[in-house]
N, C-alpha and C positions, 0 to 999 in steps of 0.2 A: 368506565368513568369513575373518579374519586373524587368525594364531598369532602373538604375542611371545613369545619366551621371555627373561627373564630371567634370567644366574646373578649371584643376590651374593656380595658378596669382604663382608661385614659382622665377619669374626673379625678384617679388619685394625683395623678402625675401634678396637678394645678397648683397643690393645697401646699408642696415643698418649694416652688419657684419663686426665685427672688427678683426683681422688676429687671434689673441689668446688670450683667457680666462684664467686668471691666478689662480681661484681658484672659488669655487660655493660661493660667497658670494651675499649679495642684491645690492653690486656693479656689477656683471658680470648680474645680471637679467636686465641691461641696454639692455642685447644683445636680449631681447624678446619684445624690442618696436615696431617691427613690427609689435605685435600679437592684431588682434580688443580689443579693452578697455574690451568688454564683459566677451572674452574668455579668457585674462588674468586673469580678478579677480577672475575666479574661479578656478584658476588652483593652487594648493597646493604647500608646499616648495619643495616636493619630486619630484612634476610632471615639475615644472618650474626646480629644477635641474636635473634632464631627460634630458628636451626639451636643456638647457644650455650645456649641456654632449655631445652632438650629434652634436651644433653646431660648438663647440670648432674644433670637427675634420671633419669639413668640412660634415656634415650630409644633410645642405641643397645640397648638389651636389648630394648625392647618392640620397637623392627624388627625383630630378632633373631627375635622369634615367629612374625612374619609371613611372612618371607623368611630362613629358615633355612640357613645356606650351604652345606648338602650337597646342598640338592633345588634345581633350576630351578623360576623361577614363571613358567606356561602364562597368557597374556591371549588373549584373546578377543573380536574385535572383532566384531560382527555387523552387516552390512552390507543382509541382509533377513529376511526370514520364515524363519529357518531354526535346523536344529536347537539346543537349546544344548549345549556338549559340559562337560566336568569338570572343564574350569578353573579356576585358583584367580580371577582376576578375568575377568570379562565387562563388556563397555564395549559400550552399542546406542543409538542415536541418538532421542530425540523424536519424528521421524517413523516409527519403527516400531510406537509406541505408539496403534493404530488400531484401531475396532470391527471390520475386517476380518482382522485376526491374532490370532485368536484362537485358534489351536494356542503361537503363540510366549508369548501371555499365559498360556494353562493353563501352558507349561511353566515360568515365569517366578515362577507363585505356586507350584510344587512343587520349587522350589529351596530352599526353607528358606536364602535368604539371611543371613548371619549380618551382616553390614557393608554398609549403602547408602548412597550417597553421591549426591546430587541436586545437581548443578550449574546453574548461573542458575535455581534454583528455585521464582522467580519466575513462572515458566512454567505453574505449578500452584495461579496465584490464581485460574483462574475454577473453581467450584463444579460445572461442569455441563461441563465441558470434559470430552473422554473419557479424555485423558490424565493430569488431574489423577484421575477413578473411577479410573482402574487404577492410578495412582503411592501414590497413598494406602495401599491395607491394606500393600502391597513395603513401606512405609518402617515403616507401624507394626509390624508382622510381625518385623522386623529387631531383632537381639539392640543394634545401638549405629545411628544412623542421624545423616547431617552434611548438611545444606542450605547450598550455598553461591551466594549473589547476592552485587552489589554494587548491587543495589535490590528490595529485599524490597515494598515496596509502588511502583508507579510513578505513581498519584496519588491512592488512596482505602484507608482502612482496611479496608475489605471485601475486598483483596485480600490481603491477611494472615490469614486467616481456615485455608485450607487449609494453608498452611504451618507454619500452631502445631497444627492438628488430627493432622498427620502427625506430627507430633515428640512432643504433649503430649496426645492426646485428653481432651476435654471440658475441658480446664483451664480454661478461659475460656466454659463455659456450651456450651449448645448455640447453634447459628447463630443462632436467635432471640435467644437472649439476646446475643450478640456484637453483634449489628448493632442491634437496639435501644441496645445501651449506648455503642457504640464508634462505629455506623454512621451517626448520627440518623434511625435509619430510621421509617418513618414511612408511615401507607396515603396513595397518587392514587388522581385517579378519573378513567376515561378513558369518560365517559358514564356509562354503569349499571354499569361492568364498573372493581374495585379492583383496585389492585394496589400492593404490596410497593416503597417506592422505598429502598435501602441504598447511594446513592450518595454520601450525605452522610458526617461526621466530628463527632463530638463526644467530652467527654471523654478530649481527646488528652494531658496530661500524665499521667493516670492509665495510660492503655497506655502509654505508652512505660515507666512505672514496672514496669510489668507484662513487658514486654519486655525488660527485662535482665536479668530474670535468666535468659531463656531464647533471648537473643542476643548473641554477642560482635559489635560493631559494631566500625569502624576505619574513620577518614576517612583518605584521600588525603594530606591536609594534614596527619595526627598520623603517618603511616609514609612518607612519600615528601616528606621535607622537605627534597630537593635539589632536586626536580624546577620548573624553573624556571615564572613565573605563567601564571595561561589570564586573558585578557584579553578579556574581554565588550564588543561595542559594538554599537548599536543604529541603522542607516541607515534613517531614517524617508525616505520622498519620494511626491511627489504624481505621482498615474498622468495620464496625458492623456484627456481628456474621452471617445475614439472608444474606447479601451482597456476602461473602465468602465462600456460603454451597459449591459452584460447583468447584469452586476453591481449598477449603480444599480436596474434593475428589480426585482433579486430584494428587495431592502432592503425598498423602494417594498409589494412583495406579503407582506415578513416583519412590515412593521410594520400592515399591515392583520389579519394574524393574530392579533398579538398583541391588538389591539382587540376580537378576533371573540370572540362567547361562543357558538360552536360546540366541542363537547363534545372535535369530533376535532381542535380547532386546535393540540394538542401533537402528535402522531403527524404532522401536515401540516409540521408547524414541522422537525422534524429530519431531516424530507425535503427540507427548503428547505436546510436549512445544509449537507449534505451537497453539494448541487449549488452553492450558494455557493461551500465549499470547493474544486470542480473551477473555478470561475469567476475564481476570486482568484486561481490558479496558471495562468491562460490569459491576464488583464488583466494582470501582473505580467511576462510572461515575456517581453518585449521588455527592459522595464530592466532586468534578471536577465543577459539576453544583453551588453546593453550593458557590466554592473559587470565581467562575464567579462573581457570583451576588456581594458578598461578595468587589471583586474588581471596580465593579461596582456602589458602592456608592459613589466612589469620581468623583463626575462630572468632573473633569475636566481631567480624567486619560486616555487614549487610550492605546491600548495594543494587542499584535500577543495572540493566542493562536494555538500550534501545536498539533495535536492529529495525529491517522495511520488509527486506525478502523474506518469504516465508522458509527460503533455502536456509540464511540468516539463523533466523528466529530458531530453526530449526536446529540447527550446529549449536546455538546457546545451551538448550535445553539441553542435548546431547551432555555437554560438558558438565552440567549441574547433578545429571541422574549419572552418570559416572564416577563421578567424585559423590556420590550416594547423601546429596545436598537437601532439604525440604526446599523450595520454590514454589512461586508462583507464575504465571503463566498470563498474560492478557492480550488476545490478536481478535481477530474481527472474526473468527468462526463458529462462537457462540454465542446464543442468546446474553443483552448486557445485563439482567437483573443478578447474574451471579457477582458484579463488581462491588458491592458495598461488602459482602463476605470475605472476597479477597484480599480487598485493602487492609480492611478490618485485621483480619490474621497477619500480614507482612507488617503492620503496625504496631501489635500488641502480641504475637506471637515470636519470642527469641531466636528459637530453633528455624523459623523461615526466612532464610540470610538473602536470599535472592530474588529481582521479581523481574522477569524475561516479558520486554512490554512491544508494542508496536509501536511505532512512533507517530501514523495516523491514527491509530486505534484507542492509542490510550494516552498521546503525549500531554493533554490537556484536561481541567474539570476533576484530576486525581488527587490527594493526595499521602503523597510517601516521607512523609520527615522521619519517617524511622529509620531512612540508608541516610550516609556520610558521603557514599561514596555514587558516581555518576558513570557509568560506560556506554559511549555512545559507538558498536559496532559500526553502525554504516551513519554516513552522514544523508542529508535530504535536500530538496532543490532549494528551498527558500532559509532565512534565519529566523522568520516564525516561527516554525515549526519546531527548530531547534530548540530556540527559546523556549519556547512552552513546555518542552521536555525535559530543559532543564529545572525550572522549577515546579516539578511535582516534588521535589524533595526541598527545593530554598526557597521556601515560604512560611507564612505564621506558622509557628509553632516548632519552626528549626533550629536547637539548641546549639550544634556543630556546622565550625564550616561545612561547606557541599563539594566535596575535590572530583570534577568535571575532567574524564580520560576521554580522550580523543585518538582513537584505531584510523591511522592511514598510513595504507599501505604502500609505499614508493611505486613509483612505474604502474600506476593501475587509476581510474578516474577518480580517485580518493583526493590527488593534488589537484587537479582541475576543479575540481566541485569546492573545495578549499576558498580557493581563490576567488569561484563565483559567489559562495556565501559573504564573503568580507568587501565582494561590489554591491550586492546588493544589500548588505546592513548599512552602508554608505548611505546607500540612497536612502531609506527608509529615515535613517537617524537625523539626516539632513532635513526630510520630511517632517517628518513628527513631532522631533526633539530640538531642530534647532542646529544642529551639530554631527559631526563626521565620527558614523561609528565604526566598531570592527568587532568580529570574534575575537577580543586579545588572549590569548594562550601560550604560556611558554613551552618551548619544545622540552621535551622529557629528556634525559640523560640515553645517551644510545647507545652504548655498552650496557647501560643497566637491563636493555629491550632487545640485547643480541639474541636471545635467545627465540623470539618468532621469526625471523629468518630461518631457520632449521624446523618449523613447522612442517608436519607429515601436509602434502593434499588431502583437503577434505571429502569423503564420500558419505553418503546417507548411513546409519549405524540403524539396522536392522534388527540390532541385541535393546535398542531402545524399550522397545514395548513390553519385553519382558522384565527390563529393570526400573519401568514404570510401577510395576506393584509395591516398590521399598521406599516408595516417596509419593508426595502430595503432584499431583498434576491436574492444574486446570486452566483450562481456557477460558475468553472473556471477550464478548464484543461489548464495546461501546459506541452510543448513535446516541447520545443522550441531550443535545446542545438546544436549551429551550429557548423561547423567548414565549414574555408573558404578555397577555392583554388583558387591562385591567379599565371595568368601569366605574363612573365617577358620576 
C-alpha cells in the first residue's frame, strides 16, 4: 500500500480572482495567473478553458471543500488484498476486484463511500463479469458517482447497459427491456436448446437521444483542434499460394458449414473462425515482416506496430532484430511495472525506431507521440479497440500527423473483419455521436505493395535468441486500468 500526501496552498488561489468572467477569450486566461509558469504552458486552449469555466463559478471554493488548506490529504494506493486505512481518497486497480478478495470487497461496501469515480468504465459492460457485480452497488451506493471512458460502448449497445444501471438504475427498463428495445434482441435455437441473442442494435437514434441527457460526450476533433490529422490508409495484397494452404482449407470447411442444416453448425462455425483468425496472422506474417523492414529503411522514421497473436507479435520482433533495429517490446507476459521505462526510452531515446505492442495489452492508458507512423499487423473484433490503438501516438503532445497502415491480406479473414469493423463503428457512432461512422481509409497504391505477394512463408526463426543479445528486447504486461474512490 502507498501513502500520498498532499498539502494544498488553495487560500492563494482566492487573492488573484476576479468576481466574473465575461467570456473564454485569452483576456479571461488573465484569471490563471496564479497557475506555476510550468503548468500553464502546458496546458491547451481546451484545458485553460475548463480550468477558466470552473473559476467563473466560484470552482475554487468547491476545491476549497475537498482539500481544505489546514489539513493534508492522505491517498491510498492499494497494490493487493489489503487492509483499507482512512484516507481521504483510495485508488485500487481492476485486477483486485476478484471473487477471491473477498475481505477487501466486504471492506469496500462498508466504506460508505461518499464520491466514486470509475475510469475507462467501459470495463463494466459485461453483465456477468465479476467486477462489473461488485462495481455496481460501490457506484450506486455513492452520494455523487462519475464514469469516465473514451468509448463507452466498443461495438454493441448491450454494452452500455451496466454503465447507465450504475449511474441511473432502472431508467431505461430492466435488462429485458433494454435489449429488446436498444439490443434487437431476439430468441436462437441451438437444436432444442434457445437462447437469448443481445448482440444486435436497433433504435439507435432514440438511445443516443436518451443518452444525453445522462452523458457529456466530447470528440477529439471539437477539444484538441490543434492536434495535427491521423491519416487512415488501407495495404490490401495478395498472400502467395504456400502461405494460404491452411487457410484456403478452413474457408473450403466454413462454407460447407454454412450449407449444413445440422443443428450444432453455429457453435462449430465460431470454432472455425477462431482458428481462421490464428491462421490469417501465421499466412500473413512473412509480408508483415517484409513491410517492417521495408519501413525500416528510412533511418529516421519511428513507428508502433500492433499485432494480437503471439505467432504475430512474434514474426515483428523477428524482423526488427534482423534488420539489427533497437525496439521495444510490450505483450502481456511480463510483470507491468517495466512500462513507464519503456515508454520512457521509445520517447526520448532516438536510436529506438520501433515499439512491437499488443493491442489488448498495450492499445490503451500508453503514450507514444514519438512515432509518425502507425501499423496495424492484425486487425481486432471491435473498433475500440482499434481506436485506442490508434491513438497512443495521436494524442496531446503530437507534433506530426499519425500515418495509420492497415496490413490485409486478400483471400484471408482480414476482408471480413474489414467490413465487420465499419458495421460495428456504424453502430456505435450512431450511438454516441449522433451520426454514421466508418474506418475511413484510403486504399494504398498496389503496385507500390506488389512486392508482399512474393513474401517467403513464415516459420518461427530460432537464430532469434542469439541475435537478441545486439539489441534491447523487452517485454511488458499491462493490467493497469484504475478506478478511484474518493471520500468527501
Amino acid at each position: 500500500m502507498w501513502e500520498i500526501i498532499i498539502m494544498p496552498q488553495v487560500h492563494n488561489v482566492k487573492k488573484s480572482l476576479t468576481p466574473q468572467i465575461a467570456c473564454l477569450t485569452s483576456e479571461s486566461y488573465k484569471q490563471l495567473d496564479f497557475l506555476p509558469d510550468k503548468l500553464k504552458a502546458k496546458l491547451l486552449p481546451f484545458q485553460k478553458d475548463g480550468i477558466t469555466f470552473a473559476l467563473k463559478r466560484d470552482g475554487y471554493r468547491e476545491i476549497g471543500k475537498f482539500l481544505p488548506p489546514e489539513q493534508p490529504v492522505h491517498i491510498t494506493v492499494l497494490r493487493n488484498e489489503e487492509r483499507i486505512s482512512t484516507s481521504k481518497v483510495t485508488v485500487l486497480g481492476y485486477g483486485l476486484l476478484t471473487t477471491d478478495a473477498q475481505s477487501l470487497i466486504d471492506a469496500l461496501n462498508n466504506q460508505n463511500f461518499k464520491v466514486v469515480i470509475v475510469d475507462e468504465s467501459h470495463y463494466m459492460k459485461s453483465r456477468n463479469a465479476t467486477r462489473s457485480k461488485i462495481l455496481l452497488p460501490l457506484v450506486q451506493r455513492a452520494k455523487r458517482a462519475i464514469l469516465l471512458t473514451g468509448t463507452p460502448a466498443l461495438g454493441r449497445p448491450e454494452e452500455l447497459f451496466m454503465q447507465i444501471e450504475a449511474l441511473f438504475p432502472q431508467k431505461f427498463g430492466t435488462w429485458t427491456d433494454y435489449a429488446k428495445r436498444y439490443c434487437n434482441a431476439h430468441v436462437r435455437y441451438f437444436g432444442k436448446r434457445s437462447q437469448w441473442d443481445c448482440r444486435g442494435a436497433s433504435n439507435l437514434n432514440e438511445l443516443h437521444q436518451l443518452l444525453s441527457d445522462i452523458m457529456i460526450r466530447r470528440l477529439k476533433t471539437e477539444v484538441l483542434t490543434q492536434l495535427p490529422p491521423k491519416i487512415r490508409q488501407r495495404i490490401p495484397f495478395d498472400l502467395p499460394s504456400a502461405a494460404a494452404k491452411e487457410l484456403n482449407a478452413s474457408f473450403e470447411e466454413w462454407e460447407k458449414l454454412m450449407k449444413s442444416p445440422n443443428s450444432d453448425a453455429t457453435v462449430t462455425v465460431m470454432g472455425l473462425i477462431t482458428r481462421m483468425f490464428k491462421q490469417t496472422a501465421i499466412a500473413k506474417a512473412g509480408a508483415v515482416k517484409d513491410y517492417i523492414k521495408m519501413m525500416l529503411q528510412n533511418d529516421s522514421l519511428k513507428f508502433l506496430v500492433f499485432a494480437h497473436h503471439l505467432s504475430m507479435l512474434q514474426a515483428c520482433t523477428e524482423a526488427v532484430i534482423e534488420n539489427k533495429t533497437r525496439y521495444i517490446r510490450i505483450d502481456g507476459s511480463v510483470p507491468s511495472s517495466e512500462r513507464i521505462r519503456l515508454v520512457n526510452q521509445f520517447q526520448k531515446d532516438p536510436d529506438t525506431r520501433v515499439a512491437i505492442l499488443s493491442i489488448q495489452a498495450a492499445g490503451q492508458g500508453l503514450t507514444f507521440t514519438a512515432a509518425s507512423h502507425v501499423v496495424f499487423a492484425e486487425l481486432y473484433w471491435d473498433p475500440g479497440h482499434i481506436k485506442q490503438a490508434e491513438d497512443r501516438a495521436h494524442r496531446i503532445g503530437q507534433c506530426s500527423s499519425v500515418n495509420i497502415h492497415y496490413l490485409i491480406a486478400n483471400g484471408t479473414l482480414d476482408t471480413l473483419m474489414w467490413g465487420m469493423l465499419n458495421r460495428k463503428a456504424q453502430v456505435t457512432g450512431s450511438t454516441l455521436n449522433g451520426r454514421k461512422e466508418r474506418l475511413q481509409a484510403e486504399e494504398g497504391d498496389k503496385e507500390k505493395w506488389d512486392f508482399l505477394q512474393f513474401a517467403e512463408a513464415w516459420t518461427p526463426n530460432d537464430c532469434c535468441e542469439e541475435l537478441r543479445k545486439d539489441v534491447l528486447f523487452t517485454h511488458v504486461r499491462l493490467n493497469l486500468f484504475f478506478f478511484s474512490i474518493v471520500i468527501s
